[in-house]
N, C-alpha and C positions, 0 to 999 in steps of 0.2 A: 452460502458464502460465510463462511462459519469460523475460522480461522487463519490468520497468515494470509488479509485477504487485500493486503497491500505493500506495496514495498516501504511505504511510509516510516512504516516503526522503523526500520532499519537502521535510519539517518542519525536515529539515537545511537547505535554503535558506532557510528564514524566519528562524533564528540565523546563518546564514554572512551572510543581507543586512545582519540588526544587525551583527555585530560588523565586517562589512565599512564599514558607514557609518558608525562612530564614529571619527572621528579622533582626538578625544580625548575617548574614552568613561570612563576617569578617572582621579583626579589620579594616584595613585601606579602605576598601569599603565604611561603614556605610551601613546605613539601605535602603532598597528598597523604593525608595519614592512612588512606586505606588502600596505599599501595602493595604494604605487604600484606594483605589479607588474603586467604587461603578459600578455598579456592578461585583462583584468578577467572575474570569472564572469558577470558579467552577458554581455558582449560574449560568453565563447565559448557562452553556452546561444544567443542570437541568432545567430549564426555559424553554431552545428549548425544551426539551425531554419529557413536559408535556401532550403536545396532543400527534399528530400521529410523531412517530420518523421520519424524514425527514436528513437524512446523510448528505446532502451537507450545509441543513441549521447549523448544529452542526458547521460541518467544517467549514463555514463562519464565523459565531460565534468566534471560534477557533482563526484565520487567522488573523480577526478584531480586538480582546483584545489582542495578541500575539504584531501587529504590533504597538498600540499604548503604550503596557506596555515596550516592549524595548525600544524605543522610547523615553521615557519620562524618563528611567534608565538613559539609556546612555548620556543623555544630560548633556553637560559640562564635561564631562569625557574624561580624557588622554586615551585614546584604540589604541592598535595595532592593526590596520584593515592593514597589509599588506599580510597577505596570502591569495595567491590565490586558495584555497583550502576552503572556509569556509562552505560551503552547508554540512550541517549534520555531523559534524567534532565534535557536545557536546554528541555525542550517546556513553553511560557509556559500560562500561568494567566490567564484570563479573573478581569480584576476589574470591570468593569463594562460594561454598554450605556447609553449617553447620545443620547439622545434631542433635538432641538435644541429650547429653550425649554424645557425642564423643568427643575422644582426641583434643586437641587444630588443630588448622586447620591452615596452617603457610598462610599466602596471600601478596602480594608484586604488583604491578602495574608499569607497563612504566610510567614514568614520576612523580611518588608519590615522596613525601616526608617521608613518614612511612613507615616500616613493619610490620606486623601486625601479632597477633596468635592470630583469633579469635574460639570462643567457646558458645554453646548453650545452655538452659534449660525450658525444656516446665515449666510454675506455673501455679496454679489455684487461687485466689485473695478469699481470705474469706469471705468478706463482697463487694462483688462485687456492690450491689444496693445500698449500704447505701451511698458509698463515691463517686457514680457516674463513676463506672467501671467496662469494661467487666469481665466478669469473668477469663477467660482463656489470658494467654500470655505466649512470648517467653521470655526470657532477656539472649540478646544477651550481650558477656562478647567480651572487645576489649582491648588489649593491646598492645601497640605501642611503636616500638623503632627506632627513630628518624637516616636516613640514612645521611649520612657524606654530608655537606652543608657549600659552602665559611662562612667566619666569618662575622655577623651582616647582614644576608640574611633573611629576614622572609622568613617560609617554610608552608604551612599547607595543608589538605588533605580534598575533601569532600567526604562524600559515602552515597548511598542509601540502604536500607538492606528492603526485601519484604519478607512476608510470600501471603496472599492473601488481596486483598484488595489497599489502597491508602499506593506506599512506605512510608517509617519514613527515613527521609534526616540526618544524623548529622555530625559533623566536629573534626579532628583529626587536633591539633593544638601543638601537646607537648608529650612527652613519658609519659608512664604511662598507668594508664587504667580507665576505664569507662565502663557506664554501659549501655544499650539502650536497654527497653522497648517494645515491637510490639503487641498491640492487636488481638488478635485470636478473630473469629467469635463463635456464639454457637453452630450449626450447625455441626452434625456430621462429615459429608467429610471436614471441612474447621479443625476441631480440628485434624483428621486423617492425615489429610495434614501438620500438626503444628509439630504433633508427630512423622510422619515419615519422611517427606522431610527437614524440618527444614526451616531456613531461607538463601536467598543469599541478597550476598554485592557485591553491584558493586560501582567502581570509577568513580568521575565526571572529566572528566579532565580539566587541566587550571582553570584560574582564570574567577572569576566571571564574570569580565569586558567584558571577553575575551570569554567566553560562551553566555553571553547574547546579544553580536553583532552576533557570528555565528549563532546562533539563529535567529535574524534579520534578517542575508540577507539570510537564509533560506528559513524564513518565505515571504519574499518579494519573492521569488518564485512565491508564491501563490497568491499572492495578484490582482491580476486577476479575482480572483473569487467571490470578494468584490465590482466591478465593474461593469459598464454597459456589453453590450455585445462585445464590441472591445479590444482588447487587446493592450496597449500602447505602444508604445517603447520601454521607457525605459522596462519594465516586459520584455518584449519578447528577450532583448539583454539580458536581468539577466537571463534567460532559457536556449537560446541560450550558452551560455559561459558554465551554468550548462554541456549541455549533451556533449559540445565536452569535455571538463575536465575528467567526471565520466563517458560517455558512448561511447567516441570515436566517436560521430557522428557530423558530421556538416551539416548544412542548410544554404548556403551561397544566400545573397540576391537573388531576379528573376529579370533579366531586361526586361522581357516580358510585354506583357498584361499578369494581375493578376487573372480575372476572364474568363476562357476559356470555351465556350460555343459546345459541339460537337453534333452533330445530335444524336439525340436520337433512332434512328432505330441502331445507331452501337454497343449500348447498349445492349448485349447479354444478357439471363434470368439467374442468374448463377455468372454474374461477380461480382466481388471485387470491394470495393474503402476501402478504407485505408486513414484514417485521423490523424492529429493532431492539437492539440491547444499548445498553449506555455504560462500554465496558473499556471507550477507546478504539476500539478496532471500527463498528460498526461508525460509531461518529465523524471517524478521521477516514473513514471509506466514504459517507453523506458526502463529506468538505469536497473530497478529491473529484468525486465524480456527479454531485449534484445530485443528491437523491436523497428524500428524506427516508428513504428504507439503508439498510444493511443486507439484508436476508429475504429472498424471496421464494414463494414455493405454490404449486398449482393443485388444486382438488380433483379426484381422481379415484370412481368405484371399482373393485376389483371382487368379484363375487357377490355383488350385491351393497359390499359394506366402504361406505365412504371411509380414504384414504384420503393421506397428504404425501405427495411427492416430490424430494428435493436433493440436493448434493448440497452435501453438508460434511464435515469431520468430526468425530469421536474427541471428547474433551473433557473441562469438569464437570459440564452438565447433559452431555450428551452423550448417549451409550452406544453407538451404531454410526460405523463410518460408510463414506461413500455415498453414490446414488444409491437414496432407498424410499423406502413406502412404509407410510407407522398409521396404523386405526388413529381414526379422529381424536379419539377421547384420548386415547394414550399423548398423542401429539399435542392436543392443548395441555394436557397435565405437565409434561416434560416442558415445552418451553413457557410456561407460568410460572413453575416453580425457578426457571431459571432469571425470571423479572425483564422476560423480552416483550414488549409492547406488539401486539399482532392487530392488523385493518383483513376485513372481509370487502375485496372488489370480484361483485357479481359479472359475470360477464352480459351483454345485451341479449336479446330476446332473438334476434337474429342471428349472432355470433353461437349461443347455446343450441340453434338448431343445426348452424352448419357445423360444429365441435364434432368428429365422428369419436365418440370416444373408444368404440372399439380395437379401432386404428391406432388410436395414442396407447392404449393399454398394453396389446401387442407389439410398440414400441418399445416400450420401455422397459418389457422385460427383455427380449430381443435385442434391446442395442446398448440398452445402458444400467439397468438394477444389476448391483453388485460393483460397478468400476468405482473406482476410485475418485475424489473427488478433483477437479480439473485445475489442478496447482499448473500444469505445462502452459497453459494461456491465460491466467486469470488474472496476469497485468495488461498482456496486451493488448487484451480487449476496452480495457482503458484507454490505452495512449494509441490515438487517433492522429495528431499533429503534430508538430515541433514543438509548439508555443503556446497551443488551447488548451492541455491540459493537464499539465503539472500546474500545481496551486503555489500562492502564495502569502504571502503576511499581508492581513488585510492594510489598508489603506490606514488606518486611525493608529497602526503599530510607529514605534519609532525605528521601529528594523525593518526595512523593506528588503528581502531575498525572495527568491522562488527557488521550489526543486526544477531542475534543470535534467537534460539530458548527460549533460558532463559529471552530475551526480548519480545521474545510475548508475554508468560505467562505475562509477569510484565501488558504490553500492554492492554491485554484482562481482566485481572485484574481490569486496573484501569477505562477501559471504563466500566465496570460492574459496579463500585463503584459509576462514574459518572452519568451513566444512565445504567438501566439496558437492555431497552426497547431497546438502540442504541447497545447492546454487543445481543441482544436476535435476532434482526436483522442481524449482520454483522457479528458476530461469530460463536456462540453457536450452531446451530444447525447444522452445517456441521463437527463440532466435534462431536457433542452429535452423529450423527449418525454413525461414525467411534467407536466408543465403545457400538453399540448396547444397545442407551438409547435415550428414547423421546424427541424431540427434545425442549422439557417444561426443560430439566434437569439445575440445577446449574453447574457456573465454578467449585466449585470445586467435586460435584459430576465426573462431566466431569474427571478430572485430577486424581482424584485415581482409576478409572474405566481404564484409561489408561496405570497409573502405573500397573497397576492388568495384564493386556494387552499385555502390551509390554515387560514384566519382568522389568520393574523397569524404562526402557528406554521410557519415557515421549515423548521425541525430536519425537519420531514415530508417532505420532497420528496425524500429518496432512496428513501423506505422503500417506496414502491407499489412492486408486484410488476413485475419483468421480465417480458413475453409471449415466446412462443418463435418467436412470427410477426412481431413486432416487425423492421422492415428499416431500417441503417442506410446513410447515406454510407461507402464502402468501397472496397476494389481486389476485384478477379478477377484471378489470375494477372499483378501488377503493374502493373491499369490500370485507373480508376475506374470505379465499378460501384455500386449498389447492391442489399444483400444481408443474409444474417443475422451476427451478431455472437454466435461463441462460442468462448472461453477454454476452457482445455483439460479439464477436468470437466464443464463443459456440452457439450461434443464430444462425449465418453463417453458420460451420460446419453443425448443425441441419438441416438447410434448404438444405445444400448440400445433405446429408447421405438423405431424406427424397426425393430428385431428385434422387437417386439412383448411385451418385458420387464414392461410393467406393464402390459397387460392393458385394462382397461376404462377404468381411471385416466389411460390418455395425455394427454387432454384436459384433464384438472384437474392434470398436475405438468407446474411452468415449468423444464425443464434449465437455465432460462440463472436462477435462481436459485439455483443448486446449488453449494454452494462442495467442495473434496476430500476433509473427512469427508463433507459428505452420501452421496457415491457409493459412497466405499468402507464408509461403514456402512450402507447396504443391504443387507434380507437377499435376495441374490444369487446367495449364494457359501457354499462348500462348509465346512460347517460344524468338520467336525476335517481342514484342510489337512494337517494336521504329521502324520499318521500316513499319511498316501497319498503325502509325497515320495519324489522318489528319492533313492537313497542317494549319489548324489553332492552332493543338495544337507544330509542328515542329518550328512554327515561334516566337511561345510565349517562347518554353524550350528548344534546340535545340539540349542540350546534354542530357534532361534527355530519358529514354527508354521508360517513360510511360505518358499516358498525366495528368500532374497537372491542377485540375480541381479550385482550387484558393488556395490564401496564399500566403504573402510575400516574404514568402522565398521557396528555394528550394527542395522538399521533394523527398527520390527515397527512391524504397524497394530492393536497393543494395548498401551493403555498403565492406568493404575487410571481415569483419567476415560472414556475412549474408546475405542471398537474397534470392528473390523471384524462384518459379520452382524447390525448390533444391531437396524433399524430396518424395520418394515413398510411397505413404498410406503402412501401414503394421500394424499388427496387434499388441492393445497394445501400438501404437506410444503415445507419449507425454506424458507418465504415469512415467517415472525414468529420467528425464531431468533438466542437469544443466543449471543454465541461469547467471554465473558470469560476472560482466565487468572486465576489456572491451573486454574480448576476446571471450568470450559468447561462446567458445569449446564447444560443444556437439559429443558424441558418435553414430556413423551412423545408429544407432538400437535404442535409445531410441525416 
């Protein structure tokens, strides 16, 4: 799980488009100076997405123009950078769904300046081609009455309003009303979508200033991935400080030796290692889904010579895409030099006699060495619920939002409009096949097929289970194919069920719903690790239970909410699973 391994980053383009499309977003800001700067983010996400779609390269992209356009905003600007809370703190607040032809819809926001009764109506443009205009729109009706504010305070309010497609940003500065515009597509399901769903509005909060630093240190998260293959200091303390903040975990420095080398005969066919980088992606994948890994991958001889098996993507530190298989030695070199912290979990005494590993071996070349890595499902094996498991702004923040269901849509939307090729990858067809339609289908074909589906209740369509037989559009060995789609925990899984790991249960547990705690909290594995290391790895770690195989700081797959061995295979597992911070509660059956 190696890249573009969450919709997460995304949420940064939905504010980098706002505050890129205000030119004068307001009065005492001024204008964006790094409006006219060349190449536009839009232009270079298009630009990447001309050949073959490559996710990590978008997201570089991304990270790249993000970090230099704050950057160059913020310079010379009075900003309040004192909360300690700023990582994803500008993610907007759904205030209303407007429907066209209904009653005024009253909307209100924490922290607005307005209240607001907005109101909708599908039009059709008459002369749409002559004056350089789609045909079809909404005009969204906004009237505003200004909530009670000290005297000679300016107050003013931004919002996004989306039907499908790139949102329309505009700004409530004054009572009264206005009028706001939204291009409709021509395309049946997207006019369907105009006429029945309508449009929503969400609030941007805080000010500009104040947005586009959170933004920043955000985006410095990531910025890791813009870089060589080491990860610096500074980034790794900005990560660090993220996950205890948002996910309750800490990694407090190692005073050991970094790189622990153990005999490779102790190395069971079967076992776990469990990784992370502190690059952003990995950390904001921990938050989302409760795990203190990112990256997981299973042990695995093949002629004799111990192997590590995983689905992974080619990037700046990695040279080999897809499911694949790297000699040990090569494998700890490459991900050490990359500054990924790695845990060795032995599988138990029993578990390694029933592992057939022959069976897993001739899996894995047979079903999955060479596919590509599982972008078609590797959000929705995440999202289980409505409500357990998109995250939110810890509790100690002064901005309480969560990503929402109404923000993916926005989400999927706008990666559609950017490129389609990177929404046809990453999204679409793991939807498209929950509404029993090809996996060629459009977003909004997608979404009224759902609507149709779920009785009107949209938020349902990610949550049907992933099958493990499920085949998507894909490559083999860099050349179109179709085949199965699995991210690097469901590879594991895969190779376990295919050793014969669960027994009677294979049929009823979906691997490709399995996110990195499910696997490593199975009980699998050797119940007191820490008293059977060896003593090179006791001398290096001396309180953790498992041996840390490298990485600067301290990594355990036990923390007070979670840990490793906890969970009995049972049938159905990991299919209705919440995963909120920081308490990451789950119920002992799902």
């Amino acid at each position: 799980m190696n890249v573009w391994r969450s919709l997460l980053p995304l949420i940064a383009t939905i504010f980098g488009l706002w505050a890129l499309s205000h030119k004068n977003a307001y009065d005492v800001a001024g204008n964006l100076s790094f409006l006219g700067a060349e190449p536009t983010l839009e232009q270079q996400l298009q630009s990447a997405s001309l050949g073959k779609v490559v996710p990590g390269d978008l997201l570089r992209s991304l990270v790249d123009f993000l970090l230099k356009a704050c950057q160059l905003f913020l310079r010379g600007k009075d900003v309040d950078r004192s909360d300690p809370y700023p990582y994803w703190r500008f993610i907007p607040t759904l205030v209303g769904h407007i429907p066209p032809d209904s009653d005024g819809v009253a909307a209100t926001a924490v922290g607005s300046c307005f209240d607001l009764k907005l109101s909708s109506e599908f039009r059709q443009r008459i002369f749409p081609s002559i004056f350089g205009h789609r045909g079809h729109y909404l005009r969204l009706h906004v009237e505003a009455t200004q909530k009670p504010t000290p005297a000679g305070t300016k107050c003013w309010d931004e919002y996004a309003a989306h039907v499908l497609g790139l949102p329309h940003f505009f700004s409530v500065k004054h009572s009264g009303k206005q009028l706001v515009d939204l291009n409709v597509n021509s395309d049946d399901a997207s006019i369907w979508n105009a006429k029945t769903r309508g449009v929503r509005v969400y609030h941007m909060p805080g000010s500009l200033e104040g947005n586009v630093w959170a933004l920043l240190e955000t985006v410095k998260l990531f910025e890791p991935l813009i870089g060589g293959a080491e990860v610096k200091k500074q980034g790794a303390e900005k990560n660090l400080d993220f996950l205890r903040k948002y996910a309750n975990f800490d990694m407090p420095p190692r005073n050991g030796t970094l790189n622990v080398d153990i005999p490779e005969e102790i190395v069971k066919d079967g076992d776990f290692l469990g990784l992370i980088r502190l690059d952003g992606l990995d950390p904001t994948l921990s938050w989302a889904m409760g795990s203190t890994t990112g990256h997981t991958a299973v042990a695995l001889r093949f002629d004799g010579k111990l192997h590590v098996v995983e689905s992974t993507a080619k990037g700046n530190y990695w040279p080999t895409n897809g499911m694949q298989k790297t000699e040990w030695k090569q494998w700890l070199q490459q991900y050490r030099k990359a500054d990924y912290h790695i845990v060795h979990l032995p599988l138990s005494d029993e578990k390694a006699k029933q592992f057939d590993a022959d069976a897993a071996r001739k899996a894995f070349i047979s079903e999955y060495e060479g596919f590509d890595y599982g972008y078609a499902n590797m959000l929705w094996s995440w999202v289980d619920t409505v409500n357990g498991n998109y995250p939110c702004m810890p509790a100690g923040s002064t901005r309480q939002a969560c990503l929402t269901w109404d923000l993916v849509e926005v989400i999927v939307s706008l990666a559609d409009s950017l490129s389609h090729k990177a929404a046809q990858l990453l999204f679409l067809p793991g939807l498209a096949r929950r509404v029993d339609l090809p996996p060629s289908s459009s977003w909004p074909q997608i979404l009224e097929a759902a609507y149709h589906k779920f009785d009107g209740d949209v938020a349902q369509l990610p949550l049907a289970p992933e099958q493990d037989d499920w085949r998507y559009p894909t490559t083999l060995n860099g050349k179109p194919a179709t085949g199965p789609a699995r991210m690097c925990d469901a590879l594991v899984c895969s190779i376990w069920k295919a050793g014969g790991l669960f027994g009677d249960l294979s049929d009823q547990i979906q691997c490709t719903e399995f996110t990195n705690q499910d696997a490593w909290g199975l009980k699998f594995f050797d119940p007191d690790p820490k008293s059977k290391r060896p003593a090179v790895c006791v001398e290096a770690d001396p309180d953790n239970e498992l041996c840390q195989l490298s990485g600067k700081y301290s990594m355990k797959l036990r923390t007070p909410m979670y840990y490793f061995n906890q969970y009995e295979p049972h049938a159905h597992m990991a299919e209705k699973c919440p995963s909120l911070a920081p308490d990451y509660i789950k119920p002992k059956d799902c």
